[in-house]
Chimera marker file (.cmm) of the C-alpha trace (Angstrom):
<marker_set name="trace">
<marker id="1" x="-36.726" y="-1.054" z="-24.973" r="1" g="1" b="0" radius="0.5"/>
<marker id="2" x="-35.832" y="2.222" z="-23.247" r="1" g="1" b="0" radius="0.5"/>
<marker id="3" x="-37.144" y="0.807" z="-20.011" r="1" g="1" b="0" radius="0.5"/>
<marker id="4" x="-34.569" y="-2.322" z="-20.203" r="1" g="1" b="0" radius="0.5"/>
<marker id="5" x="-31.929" y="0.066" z="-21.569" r="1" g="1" b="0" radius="0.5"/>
<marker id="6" x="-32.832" y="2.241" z="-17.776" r="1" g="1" b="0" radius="0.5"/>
<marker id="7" x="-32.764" y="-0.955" z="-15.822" r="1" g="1" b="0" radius="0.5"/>
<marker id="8" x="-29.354" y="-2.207" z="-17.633" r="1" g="1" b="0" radius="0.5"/>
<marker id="9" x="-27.977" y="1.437" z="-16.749" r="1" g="1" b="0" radius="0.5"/>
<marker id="10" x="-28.802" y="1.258" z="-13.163" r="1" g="1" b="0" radius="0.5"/>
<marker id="11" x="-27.265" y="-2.395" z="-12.716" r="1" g="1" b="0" radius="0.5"/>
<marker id="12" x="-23.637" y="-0.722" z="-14.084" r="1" g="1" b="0" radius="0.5"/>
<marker id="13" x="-24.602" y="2.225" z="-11.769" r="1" g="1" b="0" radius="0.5"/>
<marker id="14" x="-24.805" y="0.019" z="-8.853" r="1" g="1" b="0" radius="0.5"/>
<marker id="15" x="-22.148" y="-1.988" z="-9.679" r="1" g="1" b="0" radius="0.5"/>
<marker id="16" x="-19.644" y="0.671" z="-10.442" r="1" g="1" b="0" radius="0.5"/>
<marker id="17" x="-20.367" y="2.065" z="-6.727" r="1" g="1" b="0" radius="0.5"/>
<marker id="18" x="-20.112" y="-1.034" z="-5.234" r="1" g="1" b="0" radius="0.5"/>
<marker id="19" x="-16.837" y="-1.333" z="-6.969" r="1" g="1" b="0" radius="0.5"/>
<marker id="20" x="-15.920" y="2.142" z="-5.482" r="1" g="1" b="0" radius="0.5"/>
<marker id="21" x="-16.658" y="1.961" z="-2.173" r="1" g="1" b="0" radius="0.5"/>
<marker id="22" x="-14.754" y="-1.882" z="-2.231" r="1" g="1" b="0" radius="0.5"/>
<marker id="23" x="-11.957" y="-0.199" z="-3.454" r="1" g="1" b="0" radius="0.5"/>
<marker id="24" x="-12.163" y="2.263" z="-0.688" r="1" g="1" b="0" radius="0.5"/>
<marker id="25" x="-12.518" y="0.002" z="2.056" r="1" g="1" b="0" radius="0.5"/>
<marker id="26" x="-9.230" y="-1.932" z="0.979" r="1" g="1" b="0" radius="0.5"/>
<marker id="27" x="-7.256" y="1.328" z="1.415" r="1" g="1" b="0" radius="0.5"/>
<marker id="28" x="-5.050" y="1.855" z="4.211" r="1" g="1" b="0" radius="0.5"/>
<marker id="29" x="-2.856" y="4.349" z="5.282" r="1" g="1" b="0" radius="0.5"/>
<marker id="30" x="0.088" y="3.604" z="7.796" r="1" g="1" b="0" radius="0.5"/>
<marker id="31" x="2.113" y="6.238" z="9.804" r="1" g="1" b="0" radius="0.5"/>
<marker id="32" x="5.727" y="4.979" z="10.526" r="1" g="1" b="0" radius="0.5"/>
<marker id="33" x="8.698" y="5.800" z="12.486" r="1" g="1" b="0" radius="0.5"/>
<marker id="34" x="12.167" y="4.757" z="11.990" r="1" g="1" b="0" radius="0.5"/>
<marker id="35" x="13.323" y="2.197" z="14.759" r="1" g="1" b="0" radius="0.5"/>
<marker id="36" x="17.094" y="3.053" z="13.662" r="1" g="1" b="0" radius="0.5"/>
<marker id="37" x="18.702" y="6.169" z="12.658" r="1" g="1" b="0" radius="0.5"/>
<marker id="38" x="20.045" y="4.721" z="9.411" r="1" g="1" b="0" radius="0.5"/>
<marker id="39" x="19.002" y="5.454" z="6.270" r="1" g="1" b="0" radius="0.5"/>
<marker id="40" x="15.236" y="6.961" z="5.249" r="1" g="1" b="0" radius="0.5"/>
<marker id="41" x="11.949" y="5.813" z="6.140" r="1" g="1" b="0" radius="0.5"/>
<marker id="42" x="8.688" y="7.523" z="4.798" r="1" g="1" b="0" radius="0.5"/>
<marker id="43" x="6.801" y="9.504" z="7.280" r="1" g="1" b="0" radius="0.5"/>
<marker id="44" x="3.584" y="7.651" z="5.245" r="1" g="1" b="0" radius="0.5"/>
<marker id="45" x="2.537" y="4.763" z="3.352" r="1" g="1" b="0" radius="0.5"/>
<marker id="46" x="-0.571" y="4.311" z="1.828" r="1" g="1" b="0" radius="0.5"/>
<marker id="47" x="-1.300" y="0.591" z="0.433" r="1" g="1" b="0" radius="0.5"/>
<marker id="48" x="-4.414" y="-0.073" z="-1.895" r="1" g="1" b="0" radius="0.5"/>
<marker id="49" x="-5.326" y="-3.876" z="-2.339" r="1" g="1" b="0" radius="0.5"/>
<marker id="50" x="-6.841" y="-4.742" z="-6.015" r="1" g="1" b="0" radius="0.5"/>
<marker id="51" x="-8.264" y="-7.341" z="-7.238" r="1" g="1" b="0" radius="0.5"/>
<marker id="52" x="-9.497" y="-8.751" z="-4.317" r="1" g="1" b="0" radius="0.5"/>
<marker id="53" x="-6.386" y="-8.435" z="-2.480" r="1" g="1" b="0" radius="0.5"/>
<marker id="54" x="-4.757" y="-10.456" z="-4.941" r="1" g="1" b="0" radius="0.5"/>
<marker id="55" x="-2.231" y="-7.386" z="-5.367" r="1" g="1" b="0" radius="0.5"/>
<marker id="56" x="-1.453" y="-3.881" z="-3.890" r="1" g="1" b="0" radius="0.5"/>
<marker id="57" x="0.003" y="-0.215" z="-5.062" r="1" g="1" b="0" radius="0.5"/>
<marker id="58" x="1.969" y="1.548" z="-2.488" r="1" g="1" b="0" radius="0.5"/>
<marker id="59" x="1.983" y="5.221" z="-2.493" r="1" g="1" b="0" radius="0.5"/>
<marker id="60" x="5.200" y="6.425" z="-0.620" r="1" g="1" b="0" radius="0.5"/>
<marker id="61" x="5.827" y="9.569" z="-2.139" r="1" g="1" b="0" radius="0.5"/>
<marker id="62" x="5.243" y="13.015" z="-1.639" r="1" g="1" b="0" radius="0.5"/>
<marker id="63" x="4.135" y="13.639" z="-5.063" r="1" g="1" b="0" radius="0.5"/>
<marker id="64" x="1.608" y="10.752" z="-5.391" r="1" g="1" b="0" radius="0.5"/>
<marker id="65" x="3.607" y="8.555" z="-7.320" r="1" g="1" b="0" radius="0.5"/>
<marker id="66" x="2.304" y="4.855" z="-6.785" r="1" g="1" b="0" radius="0.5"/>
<marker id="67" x="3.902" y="1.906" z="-7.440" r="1" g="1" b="0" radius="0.5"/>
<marker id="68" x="3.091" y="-1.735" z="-7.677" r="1" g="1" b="0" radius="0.5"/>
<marker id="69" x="4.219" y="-4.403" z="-5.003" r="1" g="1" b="0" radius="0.5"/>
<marker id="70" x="4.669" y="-8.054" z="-5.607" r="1" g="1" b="0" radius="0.5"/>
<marker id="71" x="2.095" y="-9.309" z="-2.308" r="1" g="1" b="0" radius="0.5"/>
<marker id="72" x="1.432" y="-12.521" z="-0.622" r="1" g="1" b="0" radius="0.5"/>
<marker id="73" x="-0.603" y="-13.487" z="2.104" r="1" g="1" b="0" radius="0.5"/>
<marker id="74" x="1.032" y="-14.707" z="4.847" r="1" g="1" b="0" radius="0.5"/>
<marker id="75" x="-1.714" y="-15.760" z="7.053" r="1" g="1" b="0" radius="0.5"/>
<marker id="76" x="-5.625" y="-15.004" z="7.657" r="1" g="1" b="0" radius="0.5"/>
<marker id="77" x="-4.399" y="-11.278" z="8.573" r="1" g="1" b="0" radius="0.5"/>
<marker id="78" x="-0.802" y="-10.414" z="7.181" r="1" g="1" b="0" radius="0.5"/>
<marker id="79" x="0.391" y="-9.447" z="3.853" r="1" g="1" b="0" radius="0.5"/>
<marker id="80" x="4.252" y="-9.167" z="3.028" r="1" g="1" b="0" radius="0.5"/>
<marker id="81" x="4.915" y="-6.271" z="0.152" r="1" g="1" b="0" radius="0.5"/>
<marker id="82" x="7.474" y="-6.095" z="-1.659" r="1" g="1" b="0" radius="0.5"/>
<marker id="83" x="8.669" y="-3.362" z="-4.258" r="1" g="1" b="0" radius="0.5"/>
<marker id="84" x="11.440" y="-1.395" z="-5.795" r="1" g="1" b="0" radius="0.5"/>
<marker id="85" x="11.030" y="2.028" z="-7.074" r="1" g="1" b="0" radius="0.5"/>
<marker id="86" x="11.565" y="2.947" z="-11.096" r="1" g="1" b="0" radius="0.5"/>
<marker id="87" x="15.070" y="5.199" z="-11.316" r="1" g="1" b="0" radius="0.5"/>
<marker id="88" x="12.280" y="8.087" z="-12.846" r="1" g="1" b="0" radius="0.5"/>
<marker id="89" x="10.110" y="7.798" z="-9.434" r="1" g="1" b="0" radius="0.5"/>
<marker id="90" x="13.079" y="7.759" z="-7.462" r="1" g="1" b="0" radius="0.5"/>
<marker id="91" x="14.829" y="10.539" z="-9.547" r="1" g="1" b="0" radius="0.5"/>
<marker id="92" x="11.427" y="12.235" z="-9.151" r="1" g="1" b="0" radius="0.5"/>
<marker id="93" x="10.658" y="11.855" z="-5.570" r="1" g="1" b="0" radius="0.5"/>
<marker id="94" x="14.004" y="12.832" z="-4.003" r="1" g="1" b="0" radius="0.5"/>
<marker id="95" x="13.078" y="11.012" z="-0.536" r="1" g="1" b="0" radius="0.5"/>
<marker id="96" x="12.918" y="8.206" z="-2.127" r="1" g="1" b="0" radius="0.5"/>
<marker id="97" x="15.658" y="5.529" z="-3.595" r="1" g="1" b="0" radius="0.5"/>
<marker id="98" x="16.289" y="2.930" z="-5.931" r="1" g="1" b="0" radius="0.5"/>
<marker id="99" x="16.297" y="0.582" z="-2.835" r="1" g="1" b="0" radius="0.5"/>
<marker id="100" x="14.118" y="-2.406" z="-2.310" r="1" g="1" b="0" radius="0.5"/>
<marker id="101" x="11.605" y="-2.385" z="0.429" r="1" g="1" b="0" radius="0.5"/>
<marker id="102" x="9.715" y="-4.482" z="2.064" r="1" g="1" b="0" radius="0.5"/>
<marker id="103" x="6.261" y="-4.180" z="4.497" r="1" g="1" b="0" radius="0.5"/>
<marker id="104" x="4.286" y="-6.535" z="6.509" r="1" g="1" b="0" radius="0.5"/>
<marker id="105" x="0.632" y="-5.083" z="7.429" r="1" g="1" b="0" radius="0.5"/>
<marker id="106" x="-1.230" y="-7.165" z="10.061" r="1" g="1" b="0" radius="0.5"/>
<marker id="107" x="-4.932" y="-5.818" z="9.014" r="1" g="1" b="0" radius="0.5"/>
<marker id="108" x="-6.428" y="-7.907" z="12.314" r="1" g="1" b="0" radius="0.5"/>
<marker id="109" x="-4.393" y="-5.635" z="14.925" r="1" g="1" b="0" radius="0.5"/>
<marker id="110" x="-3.313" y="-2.201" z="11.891" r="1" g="1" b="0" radius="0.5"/>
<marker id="111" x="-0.205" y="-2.353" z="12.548" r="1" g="1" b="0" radius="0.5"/>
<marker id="112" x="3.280" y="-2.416" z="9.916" r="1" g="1" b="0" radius="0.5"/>
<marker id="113" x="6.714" y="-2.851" z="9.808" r="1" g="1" b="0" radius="0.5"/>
<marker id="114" x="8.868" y="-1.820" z="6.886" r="1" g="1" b="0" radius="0.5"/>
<marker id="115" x="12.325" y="-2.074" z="5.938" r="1" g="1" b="0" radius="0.5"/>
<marker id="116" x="14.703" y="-0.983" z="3.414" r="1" g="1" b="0" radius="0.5"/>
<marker id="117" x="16.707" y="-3.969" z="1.330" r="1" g="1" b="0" radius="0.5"/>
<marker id="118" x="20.019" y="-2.744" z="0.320" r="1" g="1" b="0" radius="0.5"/>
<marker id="119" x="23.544" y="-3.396" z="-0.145" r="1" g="1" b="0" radius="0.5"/>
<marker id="120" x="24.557" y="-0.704" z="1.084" r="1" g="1" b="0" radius="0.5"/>
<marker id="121" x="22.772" y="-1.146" z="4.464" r="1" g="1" b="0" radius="0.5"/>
<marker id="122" x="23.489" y="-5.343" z="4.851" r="1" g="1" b="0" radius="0.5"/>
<marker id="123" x="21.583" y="-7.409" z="7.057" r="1" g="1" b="0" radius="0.5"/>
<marker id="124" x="20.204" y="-5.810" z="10.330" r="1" g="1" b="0" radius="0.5"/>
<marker id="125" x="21.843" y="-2.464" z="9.574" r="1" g="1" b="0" radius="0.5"/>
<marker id="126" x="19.732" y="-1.928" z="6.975" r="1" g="1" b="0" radius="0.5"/>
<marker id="127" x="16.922" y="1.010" z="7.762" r="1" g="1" b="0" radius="0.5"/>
<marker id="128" x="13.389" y="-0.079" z="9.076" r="1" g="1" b="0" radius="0.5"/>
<marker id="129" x="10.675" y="1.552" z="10.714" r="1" g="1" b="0" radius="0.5"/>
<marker id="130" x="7.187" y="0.702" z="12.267" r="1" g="1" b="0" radius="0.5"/>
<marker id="131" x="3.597" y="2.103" z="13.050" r="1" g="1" b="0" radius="0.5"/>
<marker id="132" x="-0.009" y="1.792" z="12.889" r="1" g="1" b="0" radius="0.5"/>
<marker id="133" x="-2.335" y="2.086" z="10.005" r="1" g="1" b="0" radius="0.5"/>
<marker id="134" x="-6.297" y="3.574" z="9.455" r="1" g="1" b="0" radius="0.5"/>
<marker id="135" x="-8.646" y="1.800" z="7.179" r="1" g="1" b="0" radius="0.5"/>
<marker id="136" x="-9.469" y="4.927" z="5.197" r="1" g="1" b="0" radius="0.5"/>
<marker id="137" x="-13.253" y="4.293" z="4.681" r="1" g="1" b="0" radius="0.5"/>
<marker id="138" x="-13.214" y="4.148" z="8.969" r="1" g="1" b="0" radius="0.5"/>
<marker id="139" x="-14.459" y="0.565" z="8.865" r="1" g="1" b="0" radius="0.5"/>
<marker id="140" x="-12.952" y="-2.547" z="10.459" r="1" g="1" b="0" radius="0.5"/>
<marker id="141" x="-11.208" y="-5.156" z="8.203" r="1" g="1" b="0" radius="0.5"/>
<link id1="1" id2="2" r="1" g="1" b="0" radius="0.2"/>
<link id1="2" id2="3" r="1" g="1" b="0" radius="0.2"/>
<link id1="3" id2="4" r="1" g="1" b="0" radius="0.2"/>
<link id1="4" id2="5" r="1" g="1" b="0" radius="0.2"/>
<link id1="5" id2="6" r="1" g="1" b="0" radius="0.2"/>
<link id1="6" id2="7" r="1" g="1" b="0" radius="0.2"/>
<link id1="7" id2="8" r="1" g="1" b="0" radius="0.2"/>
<link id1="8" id2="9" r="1" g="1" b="0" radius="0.2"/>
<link id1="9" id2="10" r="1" g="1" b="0" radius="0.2"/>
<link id1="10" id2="11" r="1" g="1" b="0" radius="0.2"/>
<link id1="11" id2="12" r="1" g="1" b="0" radius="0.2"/>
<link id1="12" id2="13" r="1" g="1" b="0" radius="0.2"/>
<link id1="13" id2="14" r="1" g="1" b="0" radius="0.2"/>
<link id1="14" id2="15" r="1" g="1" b="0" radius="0.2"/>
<link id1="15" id2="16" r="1" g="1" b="0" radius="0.2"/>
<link id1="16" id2="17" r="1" g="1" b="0" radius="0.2"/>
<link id1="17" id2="18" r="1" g="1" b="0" radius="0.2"/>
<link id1="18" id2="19" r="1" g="1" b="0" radius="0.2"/>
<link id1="19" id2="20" r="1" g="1" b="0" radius="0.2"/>
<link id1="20" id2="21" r="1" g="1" b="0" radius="0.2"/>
<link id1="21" id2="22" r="1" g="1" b="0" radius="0.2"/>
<link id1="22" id2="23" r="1" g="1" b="0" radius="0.2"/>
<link id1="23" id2="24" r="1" g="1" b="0" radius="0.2"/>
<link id1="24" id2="25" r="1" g="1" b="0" radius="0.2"/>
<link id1="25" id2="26" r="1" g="1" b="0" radius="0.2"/>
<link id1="26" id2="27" r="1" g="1" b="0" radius="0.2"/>
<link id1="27" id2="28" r="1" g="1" b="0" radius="0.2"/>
<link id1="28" id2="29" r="1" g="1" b="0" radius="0.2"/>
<link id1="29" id2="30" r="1" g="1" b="0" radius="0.2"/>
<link id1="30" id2="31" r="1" g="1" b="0" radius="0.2"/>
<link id1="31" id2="32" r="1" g="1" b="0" radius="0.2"/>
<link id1="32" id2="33" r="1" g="1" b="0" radius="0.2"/>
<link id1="33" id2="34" r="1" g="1" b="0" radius="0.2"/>
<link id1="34" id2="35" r="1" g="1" b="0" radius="0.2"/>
<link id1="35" id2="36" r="1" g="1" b="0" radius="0.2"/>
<link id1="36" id2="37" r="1" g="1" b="0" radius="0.2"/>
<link id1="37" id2="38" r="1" g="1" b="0" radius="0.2"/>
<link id1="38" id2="39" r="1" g="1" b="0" radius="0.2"/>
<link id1="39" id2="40" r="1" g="1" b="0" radius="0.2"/>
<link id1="40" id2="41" r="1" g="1" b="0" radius="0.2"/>
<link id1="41" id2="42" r="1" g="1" b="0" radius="0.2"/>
<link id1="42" id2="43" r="1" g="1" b="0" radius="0.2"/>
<link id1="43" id2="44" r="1" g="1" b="0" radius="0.2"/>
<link id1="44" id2="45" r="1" g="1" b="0" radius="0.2"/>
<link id1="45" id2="46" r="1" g="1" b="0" radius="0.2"/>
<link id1="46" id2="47" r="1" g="1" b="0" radius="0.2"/>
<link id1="47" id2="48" r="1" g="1" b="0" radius="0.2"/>
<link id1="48" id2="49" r="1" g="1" b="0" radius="0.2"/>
<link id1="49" id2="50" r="1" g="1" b="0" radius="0.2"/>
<link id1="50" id2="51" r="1" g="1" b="0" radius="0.2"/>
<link id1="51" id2="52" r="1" g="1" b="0" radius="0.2"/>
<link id1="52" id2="53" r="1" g="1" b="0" radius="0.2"/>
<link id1="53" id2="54" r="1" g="1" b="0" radius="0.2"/>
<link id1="54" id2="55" r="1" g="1" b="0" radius="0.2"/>
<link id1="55" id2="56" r="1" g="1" b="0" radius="0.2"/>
<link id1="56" id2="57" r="1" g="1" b="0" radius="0.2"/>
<link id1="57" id2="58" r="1" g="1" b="0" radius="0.2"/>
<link id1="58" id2="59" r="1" g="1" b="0" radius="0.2"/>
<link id1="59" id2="60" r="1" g="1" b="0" radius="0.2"/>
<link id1="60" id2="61" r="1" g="1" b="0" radius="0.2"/>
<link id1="61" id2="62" r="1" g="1" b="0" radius="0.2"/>
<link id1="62" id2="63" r="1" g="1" b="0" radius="0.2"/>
<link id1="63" id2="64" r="1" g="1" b="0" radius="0.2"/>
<link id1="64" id2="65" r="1" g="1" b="0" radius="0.2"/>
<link id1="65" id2="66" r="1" g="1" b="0" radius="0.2"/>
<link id1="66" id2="67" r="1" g="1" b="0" radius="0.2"/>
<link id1="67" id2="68" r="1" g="1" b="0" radius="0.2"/>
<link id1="68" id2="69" r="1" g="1" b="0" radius="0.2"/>
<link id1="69" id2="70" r="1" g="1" b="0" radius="0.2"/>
<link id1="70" id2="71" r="1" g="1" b="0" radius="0.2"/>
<link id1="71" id2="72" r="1" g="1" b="0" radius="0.2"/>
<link id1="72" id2="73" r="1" g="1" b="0" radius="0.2"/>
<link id1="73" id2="74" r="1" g="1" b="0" radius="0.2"/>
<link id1="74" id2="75" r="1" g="1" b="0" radius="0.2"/>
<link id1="75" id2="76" r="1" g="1" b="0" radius="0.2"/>
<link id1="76" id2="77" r="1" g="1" b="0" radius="0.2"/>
<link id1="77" id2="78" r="1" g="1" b="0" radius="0.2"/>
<link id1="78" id2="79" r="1" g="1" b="0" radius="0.2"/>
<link id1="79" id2="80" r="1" g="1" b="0" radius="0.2"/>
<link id1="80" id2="81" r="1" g="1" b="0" radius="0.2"/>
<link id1="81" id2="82" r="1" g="1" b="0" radius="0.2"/>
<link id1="82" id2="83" r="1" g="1" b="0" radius="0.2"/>
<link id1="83" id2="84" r="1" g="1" b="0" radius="0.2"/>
<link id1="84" id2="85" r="1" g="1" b="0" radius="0.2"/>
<link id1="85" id2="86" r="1" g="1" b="0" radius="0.2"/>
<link id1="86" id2="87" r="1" g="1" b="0" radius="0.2"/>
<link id1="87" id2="88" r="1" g="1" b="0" radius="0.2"/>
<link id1="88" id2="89" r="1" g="1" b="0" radius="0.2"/>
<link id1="89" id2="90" r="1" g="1" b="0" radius="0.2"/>
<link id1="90" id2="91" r="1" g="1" b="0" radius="0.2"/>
<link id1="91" id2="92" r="1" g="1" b="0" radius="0.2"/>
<link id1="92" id2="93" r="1" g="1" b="0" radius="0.2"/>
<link id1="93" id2="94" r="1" g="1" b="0" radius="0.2"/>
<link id1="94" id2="95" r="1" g="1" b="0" radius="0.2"/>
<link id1="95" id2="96" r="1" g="1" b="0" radius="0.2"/>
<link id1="96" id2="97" r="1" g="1" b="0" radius="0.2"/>
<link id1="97" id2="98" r="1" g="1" b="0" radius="0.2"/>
<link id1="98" id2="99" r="1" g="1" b="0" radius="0.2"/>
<link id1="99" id2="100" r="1" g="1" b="0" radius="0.2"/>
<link id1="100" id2="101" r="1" g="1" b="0" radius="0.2"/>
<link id1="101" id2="102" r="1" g="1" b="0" radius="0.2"/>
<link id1="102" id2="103" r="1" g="1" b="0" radius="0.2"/>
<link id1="103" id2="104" r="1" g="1" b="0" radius="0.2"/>
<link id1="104" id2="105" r="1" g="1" b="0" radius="0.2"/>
<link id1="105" id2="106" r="1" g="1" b="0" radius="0.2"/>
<link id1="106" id2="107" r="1" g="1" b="0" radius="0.2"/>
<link id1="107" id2="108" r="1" g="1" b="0" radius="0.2"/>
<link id1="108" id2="109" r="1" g="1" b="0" radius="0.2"/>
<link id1="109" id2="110" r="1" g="1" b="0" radius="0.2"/>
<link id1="110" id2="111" r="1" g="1" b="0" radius="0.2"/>
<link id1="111" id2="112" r="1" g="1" b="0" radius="0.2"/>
<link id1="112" id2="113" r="1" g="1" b="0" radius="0.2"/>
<link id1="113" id2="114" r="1" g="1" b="0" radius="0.2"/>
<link id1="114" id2="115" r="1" g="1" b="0" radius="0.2"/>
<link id1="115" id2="116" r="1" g="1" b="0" radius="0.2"/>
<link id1="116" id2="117" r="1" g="1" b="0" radius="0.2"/>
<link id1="117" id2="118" r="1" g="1" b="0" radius="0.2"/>
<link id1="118" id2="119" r="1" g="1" b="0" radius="0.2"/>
<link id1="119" id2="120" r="1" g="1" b="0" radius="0.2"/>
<link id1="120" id2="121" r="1" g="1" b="0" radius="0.2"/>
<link id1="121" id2="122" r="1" g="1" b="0" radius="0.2"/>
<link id1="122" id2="123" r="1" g="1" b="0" radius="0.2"/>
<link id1="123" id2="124" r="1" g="1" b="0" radius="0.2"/>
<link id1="124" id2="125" r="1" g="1" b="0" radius="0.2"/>
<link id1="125" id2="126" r="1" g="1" b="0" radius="0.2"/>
<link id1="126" id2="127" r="1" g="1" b="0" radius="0.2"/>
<link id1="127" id2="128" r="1" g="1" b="0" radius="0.2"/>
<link id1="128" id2="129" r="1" g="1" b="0" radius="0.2"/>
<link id1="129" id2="130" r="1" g="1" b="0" radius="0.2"/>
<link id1="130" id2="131" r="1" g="1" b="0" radius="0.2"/>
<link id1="131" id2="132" r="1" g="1" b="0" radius="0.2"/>
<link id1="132" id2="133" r="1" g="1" b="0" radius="0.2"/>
<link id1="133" id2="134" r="1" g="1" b="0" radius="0.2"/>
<link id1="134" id2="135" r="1" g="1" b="0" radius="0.2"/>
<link id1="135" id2="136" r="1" g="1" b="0" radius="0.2"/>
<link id1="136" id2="137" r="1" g="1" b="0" radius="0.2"/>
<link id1="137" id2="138" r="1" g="1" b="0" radius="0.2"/>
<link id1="138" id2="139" r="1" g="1" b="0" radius="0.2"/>
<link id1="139" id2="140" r="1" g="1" b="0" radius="0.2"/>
<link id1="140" id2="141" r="1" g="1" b="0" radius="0.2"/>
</marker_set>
């Protein structure tokens, strides 16, 4: 009995690593600079696929407040993100706003584009930036 109870707390070991290190492999973190001079774009984004890249949490602020992004796959390589800060994270993290944004990561070449959705900014006025991105466990994706 205390020999299955061993091997049955070995299997959860195992799995629970692999399920660590899976989670760090889907974890990317993209370095982006502002192609206009309108508006705010973070310095940083860091994107973290669950679920079998079936969804995402974006970490864009300073503090390391995270928040969840409606994703789709757009082909073999590219995900579109989309999410809107709470008022309390953007009350919180002062560079950010209440604003919706939007990212496409291409994981076959690392590379992003983000823009800021907002009235205030309409159509191609609106802020955007671009940059490259690290897979933060150093492997390929």
């Amino acid at each position: 009995m205390a020999g299955s109870l061993n091997v049955l707390l070995l299997a959860a070991a195992a799995l629970l690593g692999g399920a660590s290190s899976a989670s760090a492999s889907d974890t990317f973190r993209c370095s982006l600079t502002p192609l206009n001079q309108i508006g705010w774009i973070p310095e940083q984004v860091s994107v973290h696929f669950l679920e079998g890249r079936a969804s995402a949490v974006i970490h864009t602020s300073e503090e390391g407040s995270t928040v969840h992004a409606i994703l789709k796959q757009r082909s073999k390589e590219t995900y579109m993100m989309d999410w809107t800060p709470s008022p309390a994270l953007a009350a919180k993290a002062t560079e950010l706003s209440s604003e919706r944004y939007r990212a496409i990561l291409n994981l076959g070449n690392l590379k992003v584009s983000l823009q800021i959705l907002s009235d205030i900014f309409p159509g191609a006025w609106s802020p955007r930036g671009a940059g490259t991105c690290i897979r933060l466990d150093g492997t390929l994706p």
